[in-house]
N, C-alpha and C positions, 0 to 999 in steps of 0.2 A: 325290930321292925324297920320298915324303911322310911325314908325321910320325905317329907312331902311338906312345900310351901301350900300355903291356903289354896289357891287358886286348884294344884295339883289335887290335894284333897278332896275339894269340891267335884272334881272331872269322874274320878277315881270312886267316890260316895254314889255320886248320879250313876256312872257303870254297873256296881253293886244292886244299885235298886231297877236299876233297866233288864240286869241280867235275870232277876226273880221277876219280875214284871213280865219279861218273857213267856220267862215257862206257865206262866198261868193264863194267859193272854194270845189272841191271835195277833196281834200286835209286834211289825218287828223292829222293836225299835234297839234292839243292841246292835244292828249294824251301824248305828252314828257312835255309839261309842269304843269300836274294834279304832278307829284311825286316830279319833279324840286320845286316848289312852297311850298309842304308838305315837301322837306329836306331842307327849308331855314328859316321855321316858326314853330309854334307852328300846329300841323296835324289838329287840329279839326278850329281851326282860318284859315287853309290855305283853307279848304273846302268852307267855310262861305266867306271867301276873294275871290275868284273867283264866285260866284253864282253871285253876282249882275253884274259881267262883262259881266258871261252868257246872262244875261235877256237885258242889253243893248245892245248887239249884236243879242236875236234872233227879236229885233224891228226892225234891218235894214233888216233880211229876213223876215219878215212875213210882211213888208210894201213892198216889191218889189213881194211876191209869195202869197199874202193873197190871192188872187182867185183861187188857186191852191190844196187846202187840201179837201181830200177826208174824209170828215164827220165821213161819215162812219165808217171808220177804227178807227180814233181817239176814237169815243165813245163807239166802240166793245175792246179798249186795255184800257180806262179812269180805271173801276172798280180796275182790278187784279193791273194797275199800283199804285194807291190809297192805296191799300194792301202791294204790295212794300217798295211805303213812308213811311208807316208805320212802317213795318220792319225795316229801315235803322234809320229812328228816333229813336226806341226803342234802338237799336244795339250804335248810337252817345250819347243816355242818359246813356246808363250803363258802356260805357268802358272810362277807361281814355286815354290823349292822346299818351300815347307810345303804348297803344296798335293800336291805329290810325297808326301808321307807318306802321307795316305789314300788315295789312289790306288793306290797300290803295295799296301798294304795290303789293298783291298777285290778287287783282280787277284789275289793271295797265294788270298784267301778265295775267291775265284769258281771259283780251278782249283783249290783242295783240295776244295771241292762237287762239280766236274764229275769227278774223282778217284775221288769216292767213290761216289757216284752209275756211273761205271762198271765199279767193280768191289762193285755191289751186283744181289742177287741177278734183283731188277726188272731192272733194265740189261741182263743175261746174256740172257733171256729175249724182247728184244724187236729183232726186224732192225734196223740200222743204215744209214740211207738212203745210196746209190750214186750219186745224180743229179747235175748237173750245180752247180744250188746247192749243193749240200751239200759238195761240192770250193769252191765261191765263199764260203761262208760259212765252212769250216774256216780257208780259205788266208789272208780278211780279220782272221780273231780270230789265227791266229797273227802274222802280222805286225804288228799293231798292238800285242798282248797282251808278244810279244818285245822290239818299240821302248820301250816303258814301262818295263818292267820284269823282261824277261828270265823271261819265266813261260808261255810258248808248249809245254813240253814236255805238260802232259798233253792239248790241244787235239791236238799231232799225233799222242799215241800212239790218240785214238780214230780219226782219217782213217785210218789207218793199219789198225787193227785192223778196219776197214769195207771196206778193199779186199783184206784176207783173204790178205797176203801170207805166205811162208815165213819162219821165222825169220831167215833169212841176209837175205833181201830187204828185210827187215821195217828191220833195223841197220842194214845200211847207207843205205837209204834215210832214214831218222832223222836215220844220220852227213853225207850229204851235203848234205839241205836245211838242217839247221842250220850245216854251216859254210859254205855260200854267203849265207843269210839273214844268219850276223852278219859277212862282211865285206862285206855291202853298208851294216850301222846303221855300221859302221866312220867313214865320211866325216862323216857328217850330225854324229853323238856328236862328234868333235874338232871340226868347227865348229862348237856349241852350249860349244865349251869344259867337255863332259863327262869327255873324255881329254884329259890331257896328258900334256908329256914326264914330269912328277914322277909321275905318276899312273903312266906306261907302263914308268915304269923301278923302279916297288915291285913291277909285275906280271912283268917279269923275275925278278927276286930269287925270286919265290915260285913259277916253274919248276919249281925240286927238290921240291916239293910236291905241285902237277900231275901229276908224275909218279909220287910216292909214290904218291897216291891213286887211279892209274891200275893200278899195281899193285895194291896192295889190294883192286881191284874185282874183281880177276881171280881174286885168290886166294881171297877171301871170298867171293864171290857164290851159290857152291853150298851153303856154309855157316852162314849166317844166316836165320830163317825170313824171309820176305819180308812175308806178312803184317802178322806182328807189329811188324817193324821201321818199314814204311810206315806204320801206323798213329800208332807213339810218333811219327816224325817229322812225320807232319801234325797232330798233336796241339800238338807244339810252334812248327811254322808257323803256326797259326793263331792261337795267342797270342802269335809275336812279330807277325803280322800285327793282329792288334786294338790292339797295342800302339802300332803306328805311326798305327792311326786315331786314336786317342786321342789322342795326340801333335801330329796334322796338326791336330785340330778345337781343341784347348784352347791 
């Protein structure tokens, strides 16, 4: 396993139960911990170190919404997302990892904008393009935006919110593009030596977690203001994100 001083653990445990908290929860609070994670570890290890938590947590939603994913849509966004992967692969082979810090960082910042930006009052107010690019361009930012840095979710919640599906539709279709999207970074990540087995057997251990947080999303989600809690946590995303800028450039 790999080695972690207390504080590291604590970041790394909170991730675990943020990232199962997720998948049960409209709640996005795993993007405070994509930057938290990359400012305790090595940037291109900390990418590689949370995919596999991903992929165990989108099995508890696609086992509770598998009859829920509108085909469709997934196999009109699979192509340009593929091309994404692509991209972001190419971008994790040629840079080293201090440059991973700003990067992660300035992707952190771009989808807390596009966050806010759509659930601002301008955004509400103005149609949502249906065309054919605009499937090509959603499908290319998430896949690329996901290989980097694991930060694709608020890109898909606007395609999504543009094809105006029902809530049941809406989740599982979420649940099954992101767990097909991250066991295909699965291969590329272990041969960039993103995952290993030390790396894959700490994100074992921290299972009971996943699931804690899987829980807790269930339980809490009707209970907490949404608002208010999405904003504290993009508030503090974007200060652990400016943080890792600072970090990559000095």
């Amino acid at each position: 396993m790999l080695e972690f001083a207390l504080l590291q653990w604590v970041i790394v445990i909170a991730a675990a139960l943020s990232i199962g908290f997720n998948k049960t929860s409209t709640l996005g609070i795993t993007i405070l911990f994509v930057p938290l994670v990359a400012g305790i570890m090595d940037p291109k290890q900390s990418v590689g170190f949370i995919l596999p938590m991903l992929c165990m947590a989108d099995v508890l939603a696609i086992l509770y919404w598998r009859r829920h994913a509108n085909w469709k849509l997934l196999f009109r966004l699979t192509p340009w997302c593929l091309v994404g992967l692509a991209v972001g692969y190419l971008v994790l082979e040629r840079i080293d990892s201090k440059t991973l810090w700003p990067i992660i960082g300035v992707t952190i910042l771009i989808m807390i904008a596009v966050t806010t930006w759509r659930n601002s009052r301008y955004a509400k107010d103005r149609p949502i393009p249906t065309y054919w690019w605009f499937a090509a361009l959603m499908g290319f930012l998430a896949g690329s935006t996901t290989m980097v840095a694991n930060a694709a979710g608020p890109v898909m919640i606007i395609y999504l919110l543009a094809m105006r599906l029902d809530k049941h539709q809406f989740i599982g279709t979420h649940a099954w593009f992101f767990w097909i999207i991250n066991l295909i970074k699965v291969p590329p990540q272990v041969y960039l030596k993103m995952i290993t087995l030390e790396s894959f057997l700490t994100n074992v251990v921290l299972v009971p977690a996943i699931l804690v947080g899987g829980i807790l999303g269930i339980v809490l989600v009707h209970k907490i203001p949404q608002r208010g809690f999405n904003a504290i946590v993009n508030i503090l995303a974007a200060a652990a994100a400016i943080h890792l800028c600072i970090k990559g450039f000095w």
